[in-house]
MARVEX-997204 format. One record per residue (C-alpha): chain; z, y, x. Coordinates in nm, 3 decimals. Example, Ala and Ser with C-alpha at 12.3 -4.5 7.8 and 13.67 -1.06 7.14 Angstrom:
<rs>
r zakol->A Z->0.780 Y->-0.450 X->1.230
r zakol->A Z->0.714 Y->-0.106 X->1.367
</rs>
This chain:
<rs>
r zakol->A Z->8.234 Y->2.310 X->11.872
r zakol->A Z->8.601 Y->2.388 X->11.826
r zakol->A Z->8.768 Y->2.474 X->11.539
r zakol->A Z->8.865 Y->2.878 X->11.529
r zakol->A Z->9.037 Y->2.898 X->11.231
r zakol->A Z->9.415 Y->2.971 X->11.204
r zakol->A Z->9.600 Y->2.708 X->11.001
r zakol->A Z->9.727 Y->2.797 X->10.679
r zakol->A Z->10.071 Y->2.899 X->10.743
r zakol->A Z->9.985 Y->3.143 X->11.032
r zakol->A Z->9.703 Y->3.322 X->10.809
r zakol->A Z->9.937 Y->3.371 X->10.523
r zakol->A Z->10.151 Y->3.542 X->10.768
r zakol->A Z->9.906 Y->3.720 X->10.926
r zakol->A Z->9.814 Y->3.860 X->10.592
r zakol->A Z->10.112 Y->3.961 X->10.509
r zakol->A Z->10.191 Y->4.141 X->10.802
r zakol->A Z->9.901 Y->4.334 X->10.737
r zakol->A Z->9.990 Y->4.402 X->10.410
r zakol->A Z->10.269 Y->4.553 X->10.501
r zakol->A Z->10.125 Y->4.763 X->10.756
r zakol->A Z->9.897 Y->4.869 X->10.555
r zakol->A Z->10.148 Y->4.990 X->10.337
r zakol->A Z->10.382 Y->5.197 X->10.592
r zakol->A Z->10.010 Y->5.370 X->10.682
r zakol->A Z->9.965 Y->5.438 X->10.337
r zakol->A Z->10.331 Y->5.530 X->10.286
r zakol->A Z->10.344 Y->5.768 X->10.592
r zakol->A Z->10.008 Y->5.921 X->10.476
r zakol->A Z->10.190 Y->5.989 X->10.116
r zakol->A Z->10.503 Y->6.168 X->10.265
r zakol->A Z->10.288 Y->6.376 X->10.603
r zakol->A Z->10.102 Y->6.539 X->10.245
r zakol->A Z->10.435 Y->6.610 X->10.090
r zakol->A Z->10.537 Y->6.787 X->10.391
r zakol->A Z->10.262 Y->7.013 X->10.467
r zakol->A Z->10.247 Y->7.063 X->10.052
r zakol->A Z->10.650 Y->7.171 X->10.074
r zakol->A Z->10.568 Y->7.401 X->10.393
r zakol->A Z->10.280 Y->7.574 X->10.194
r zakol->A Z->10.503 Y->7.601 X->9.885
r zakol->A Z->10.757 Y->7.751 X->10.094
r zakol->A Z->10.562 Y->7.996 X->10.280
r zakol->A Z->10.412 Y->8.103 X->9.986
r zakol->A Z->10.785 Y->8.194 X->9.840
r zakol->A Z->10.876 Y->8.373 X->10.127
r zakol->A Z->10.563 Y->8.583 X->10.139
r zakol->A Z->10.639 Y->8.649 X->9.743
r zakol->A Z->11.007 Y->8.740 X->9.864
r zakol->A Z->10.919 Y->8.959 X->10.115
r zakol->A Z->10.666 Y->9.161 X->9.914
r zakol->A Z->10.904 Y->9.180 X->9.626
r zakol->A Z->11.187 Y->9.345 X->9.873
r zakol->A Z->10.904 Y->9.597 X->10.017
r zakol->A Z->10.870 Y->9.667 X->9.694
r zakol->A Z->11.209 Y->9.750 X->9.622
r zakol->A Z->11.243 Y->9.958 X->9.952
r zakol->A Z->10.949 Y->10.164 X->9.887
r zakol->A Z->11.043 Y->10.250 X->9.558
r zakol->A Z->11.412 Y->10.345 X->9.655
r zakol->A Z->11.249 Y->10.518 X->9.957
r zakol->A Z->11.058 Y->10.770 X->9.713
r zakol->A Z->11.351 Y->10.767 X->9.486
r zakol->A Z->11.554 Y->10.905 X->9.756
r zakol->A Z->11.291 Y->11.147 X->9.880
r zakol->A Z->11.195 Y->11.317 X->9.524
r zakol->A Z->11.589 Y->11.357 X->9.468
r zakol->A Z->11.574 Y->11.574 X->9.845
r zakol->A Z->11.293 Y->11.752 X->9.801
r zakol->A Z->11.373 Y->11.862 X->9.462
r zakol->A Z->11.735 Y->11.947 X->9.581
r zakol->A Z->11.572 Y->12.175 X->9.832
r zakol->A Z->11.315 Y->12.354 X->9.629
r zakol->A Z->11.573 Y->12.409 X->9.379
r zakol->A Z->11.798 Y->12.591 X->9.589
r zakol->A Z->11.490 Y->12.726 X->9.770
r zakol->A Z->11.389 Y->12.870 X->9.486
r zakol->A Z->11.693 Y->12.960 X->9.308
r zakol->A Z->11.631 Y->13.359 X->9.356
r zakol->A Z->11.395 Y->13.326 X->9.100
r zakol->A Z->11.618 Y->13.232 X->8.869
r zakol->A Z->11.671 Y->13.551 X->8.709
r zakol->A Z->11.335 Y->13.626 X->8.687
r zakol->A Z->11.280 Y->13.670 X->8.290
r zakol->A Z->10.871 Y->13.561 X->8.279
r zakol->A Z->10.926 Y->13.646 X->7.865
r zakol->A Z->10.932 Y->14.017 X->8.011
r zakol->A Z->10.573 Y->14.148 X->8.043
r zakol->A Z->10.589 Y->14.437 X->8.088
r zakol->A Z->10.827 Y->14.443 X->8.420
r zakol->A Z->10.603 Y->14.315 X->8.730
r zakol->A Z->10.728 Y->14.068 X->8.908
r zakol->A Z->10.956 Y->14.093 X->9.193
r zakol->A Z->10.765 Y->14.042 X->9.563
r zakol->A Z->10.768 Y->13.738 X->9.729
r zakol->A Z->11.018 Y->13.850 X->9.971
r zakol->A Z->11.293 Y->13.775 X->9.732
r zakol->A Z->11.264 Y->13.444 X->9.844
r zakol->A Z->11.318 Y->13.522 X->10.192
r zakol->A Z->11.682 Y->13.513 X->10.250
r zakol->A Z->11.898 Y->13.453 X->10.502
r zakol->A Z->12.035 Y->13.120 X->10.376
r zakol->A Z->11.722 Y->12.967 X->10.364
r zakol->A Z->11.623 Y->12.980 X->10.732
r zakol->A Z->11.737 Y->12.604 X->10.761
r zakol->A Z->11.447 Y->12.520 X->10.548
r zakol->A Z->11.187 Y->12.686 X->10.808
r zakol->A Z->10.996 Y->12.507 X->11.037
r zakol->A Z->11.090 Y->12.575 X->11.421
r zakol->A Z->10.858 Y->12.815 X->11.497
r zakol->A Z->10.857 Y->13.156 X->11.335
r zakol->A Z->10.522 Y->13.137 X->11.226
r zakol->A Z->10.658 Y->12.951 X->10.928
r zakol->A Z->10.742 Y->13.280 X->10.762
</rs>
């Protein structure tokens, strides 16, 4: 029966070669996880980011519409003005005081509005 065993030298070095192969697995393992951990980290800052600027938009959004819509019903309403509600024993003016020309831009497009 022949003899199957390497000689010394050549098993040393076939060790080490798969030592080191071994290694570069282990070492390309190591830095695929720090990838996919850096991608989820970064994802999860742009989500963050995102959300934080539809924040921002939504609140400058109603910011923006509270200022109109109280501009409007201001002037919508400025007739009223001199209205003294102290006064009780006056009654109050009709509700076509606030029907005046000016305001027609506030209607809707239909006359059915009025």
């Amino acid at each position: 029966m022949p003899d199957l065993r390497l000689p010394r030298g050549a098993r040393s070095r076939t060790t080490s070669l798969v030592a080191i192969l071994m290694l570069t697995v282990a070492l390309a393992a190591f830095l695929a996880y720090e990838a996919w951990d850096a991608a989820r980290s970064h994802r999860a800052t742009a989500k963050r980011a995102i959300m934080d600027y539809a924040k921002f938009a939504a609140w400058e959004f109603s910011v923006s519409a509270k200022e109109a819509l109280s501009s409007s019903l201001a002037w919508a309403f400025s007739p009223t003005g001199a209205i003294d509600a102290r006064d009780l024993d006056r009654p109050l003016p009709s509700p076509a005081i606030l029907d005046h020309e000016k305001s027609s831009h506030l209607l809707c497009a239909r006359d059915s509005s009025r």
